[in-house]
C-alpha positions in Angstrom: 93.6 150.8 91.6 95.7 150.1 94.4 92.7 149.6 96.6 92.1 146.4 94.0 95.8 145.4 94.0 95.3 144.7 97.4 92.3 143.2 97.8 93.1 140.8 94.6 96.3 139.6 96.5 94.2 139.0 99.9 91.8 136.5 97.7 94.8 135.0 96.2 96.3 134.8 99.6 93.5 133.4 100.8 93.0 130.8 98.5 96.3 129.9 98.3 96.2 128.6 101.9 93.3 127.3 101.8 94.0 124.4 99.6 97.4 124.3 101.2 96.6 120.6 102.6 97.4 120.0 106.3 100.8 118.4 107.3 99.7 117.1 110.8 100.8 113.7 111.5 97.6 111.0 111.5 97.9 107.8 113.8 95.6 105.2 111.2 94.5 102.8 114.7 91.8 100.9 113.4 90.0 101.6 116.5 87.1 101.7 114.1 87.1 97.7 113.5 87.5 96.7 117.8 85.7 94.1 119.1 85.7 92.1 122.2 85.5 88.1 121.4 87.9 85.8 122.0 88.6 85.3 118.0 89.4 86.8 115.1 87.0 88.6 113.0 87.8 87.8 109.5 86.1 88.7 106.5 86.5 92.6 106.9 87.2 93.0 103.6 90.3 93.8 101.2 90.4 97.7 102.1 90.0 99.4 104.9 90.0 103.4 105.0 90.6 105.9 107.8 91.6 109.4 108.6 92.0 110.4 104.0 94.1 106.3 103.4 93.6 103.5 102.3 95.1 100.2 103.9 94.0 97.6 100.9 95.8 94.4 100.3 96.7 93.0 96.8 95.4 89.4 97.6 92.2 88.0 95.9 91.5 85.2 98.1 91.8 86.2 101.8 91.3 89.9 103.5 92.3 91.7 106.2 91.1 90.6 110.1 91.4 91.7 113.6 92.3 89.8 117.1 89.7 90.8 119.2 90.6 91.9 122.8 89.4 89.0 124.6 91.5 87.3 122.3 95.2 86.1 123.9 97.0 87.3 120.8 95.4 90.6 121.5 98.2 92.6 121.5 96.0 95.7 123.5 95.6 97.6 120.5 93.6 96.9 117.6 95.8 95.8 114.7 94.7 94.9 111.0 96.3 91.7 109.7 96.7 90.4 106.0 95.4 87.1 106.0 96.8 85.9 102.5 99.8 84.0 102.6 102.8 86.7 101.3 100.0 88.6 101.1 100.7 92.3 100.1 99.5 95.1 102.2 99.6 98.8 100.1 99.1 102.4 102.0 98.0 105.4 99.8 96.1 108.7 100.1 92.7 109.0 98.7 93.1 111.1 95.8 96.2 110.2 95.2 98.6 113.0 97.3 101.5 112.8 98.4 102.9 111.7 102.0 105.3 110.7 103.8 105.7 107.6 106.0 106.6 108.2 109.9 106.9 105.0 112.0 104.4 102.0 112.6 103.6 99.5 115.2 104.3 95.4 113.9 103.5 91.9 116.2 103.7 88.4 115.1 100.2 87.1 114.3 100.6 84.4 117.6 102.6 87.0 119.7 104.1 84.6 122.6 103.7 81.0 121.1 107.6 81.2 120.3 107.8 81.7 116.5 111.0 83.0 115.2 111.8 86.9 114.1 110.7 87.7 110.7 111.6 90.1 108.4 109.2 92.9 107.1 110.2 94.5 104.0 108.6 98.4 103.3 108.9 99.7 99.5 108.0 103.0 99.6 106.9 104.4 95.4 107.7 108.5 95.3 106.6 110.9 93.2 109.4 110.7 90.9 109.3 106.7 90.5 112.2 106.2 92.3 111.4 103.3 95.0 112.8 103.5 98.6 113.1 100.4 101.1 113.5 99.8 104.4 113.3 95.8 106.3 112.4 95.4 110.4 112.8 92.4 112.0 109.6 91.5 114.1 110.3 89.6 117.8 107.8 86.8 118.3 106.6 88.6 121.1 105.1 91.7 121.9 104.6 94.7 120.1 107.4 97.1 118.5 107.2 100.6 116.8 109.6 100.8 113.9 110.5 104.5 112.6 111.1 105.3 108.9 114.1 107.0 107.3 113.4 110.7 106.2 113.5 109.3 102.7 109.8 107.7 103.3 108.5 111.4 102.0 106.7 112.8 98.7 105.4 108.9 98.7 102.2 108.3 96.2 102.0 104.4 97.8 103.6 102.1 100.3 103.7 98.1 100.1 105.0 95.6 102.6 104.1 91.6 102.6 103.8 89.1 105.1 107.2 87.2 104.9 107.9 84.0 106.8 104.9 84.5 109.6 102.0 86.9 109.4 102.3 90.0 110.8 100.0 92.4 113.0 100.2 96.4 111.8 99.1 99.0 113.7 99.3 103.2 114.7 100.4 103.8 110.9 101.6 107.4 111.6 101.7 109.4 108.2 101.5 112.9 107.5 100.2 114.2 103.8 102.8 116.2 102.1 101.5 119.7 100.2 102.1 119.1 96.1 105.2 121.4 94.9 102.2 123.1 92.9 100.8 124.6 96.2 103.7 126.0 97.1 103.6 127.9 94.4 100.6 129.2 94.4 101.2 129.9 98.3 104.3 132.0 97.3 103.0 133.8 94.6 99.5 135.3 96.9 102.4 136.1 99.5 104.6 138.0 96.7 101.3 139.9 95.1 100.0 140.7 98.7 103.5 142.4 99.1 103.9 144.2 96.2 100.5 145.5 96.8 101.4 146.4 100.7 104.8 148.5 99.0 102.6 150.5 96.4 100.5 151.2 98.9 102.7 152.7 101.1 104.4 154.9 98.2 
């Protein structure tokens, strides 16, 4: 009986952590869409996904494009643009988990051709559909990484739109956040396996 005990709470154990889903951060780089011309490539579509998320804008008549590197607004990095004016970008998981939002890289569209800062607003939708924001103002030059608050956590979706001038987005760094459910089931494997470890030993 005990022998049984135990090997029950090993399999609970086991599967417990097993669907326990990773918390490693993810860099989303859009590597995946480089290319070397001198323009933009447009016409990439009005989703884009990479690493378990989905980047997918809101718009209907424009999609998302890239500078490519011989471009001059390349900005060295490949970076996904919303080409629909106040167009709205949205970040989830596929499946629909949880996660929480780290930092991410922003550029003006014509990095260099002296446009004026403009303001990027995040909204961040959480499990408990409370909303969470957070603005960054974007030089007109160069490229700058923005870091979240630790509020941007237990998120099901994140929107942002282009304000004033279009925006480049880049190195989204999320990491997916395990459901309170797993935990559960997590602690409960760990408590059976140690009841069973405490009869055993009586």
């Amino acid at each position: 009986m005990k022998k049984t005990l135990l090997v029950l709470a090993l399999a609970f154990s086991a599967q417990a952590y097993a669907v326990q889903p990773a918390t490693a951060n993810t860099v989303i780089d859009f590597e995946s869409l480089a290319h070397d011309q001198e323009i933009a490539y447009l016409d990439l579509g009005y989703s884009h996904i990479e690493d378990g998320f989905s980047v997918s804008t809101l718009a209907t008549n424009f999609g998302f494009s890239v500078w490519g590197s011989a471009s001059y607004f390349f900005t060295g990095s490949t970076s996904l643009i919303n080409d629909s004016d106040s167009g709205i970008t949205r970040l989830s998981q596929i499946g629909g988990g949880l996660f929480a939002l780290k930092s991410i890289d922003l550029a003006a569209m014509f990095p260099g051709l002296g446009e004026e800062a403009t303001t990027v607003t995040f909204t961040g939708l959480k499990s408990d559909s409370s909303r969470v924001t957070q603005s960054f103002s974007v030089a007109a030059s160069g490229v700058q990484t923005f870091s979240f608050g630790s509020e941007f956590t237990q998120l099901s979706s994140v929107t942002w739109s282009n304000d004033a001038m279009y925006t480049q987005f880049d190195n989204i760094n999320v990491a997916a956040v395990p459901e309170p459910e797993t935990y559960a089931l997590f602690l409960a494997g760990l408590g059976m396996l140690a009841m069973a470890r405490r009869r055993r030993s009586l």
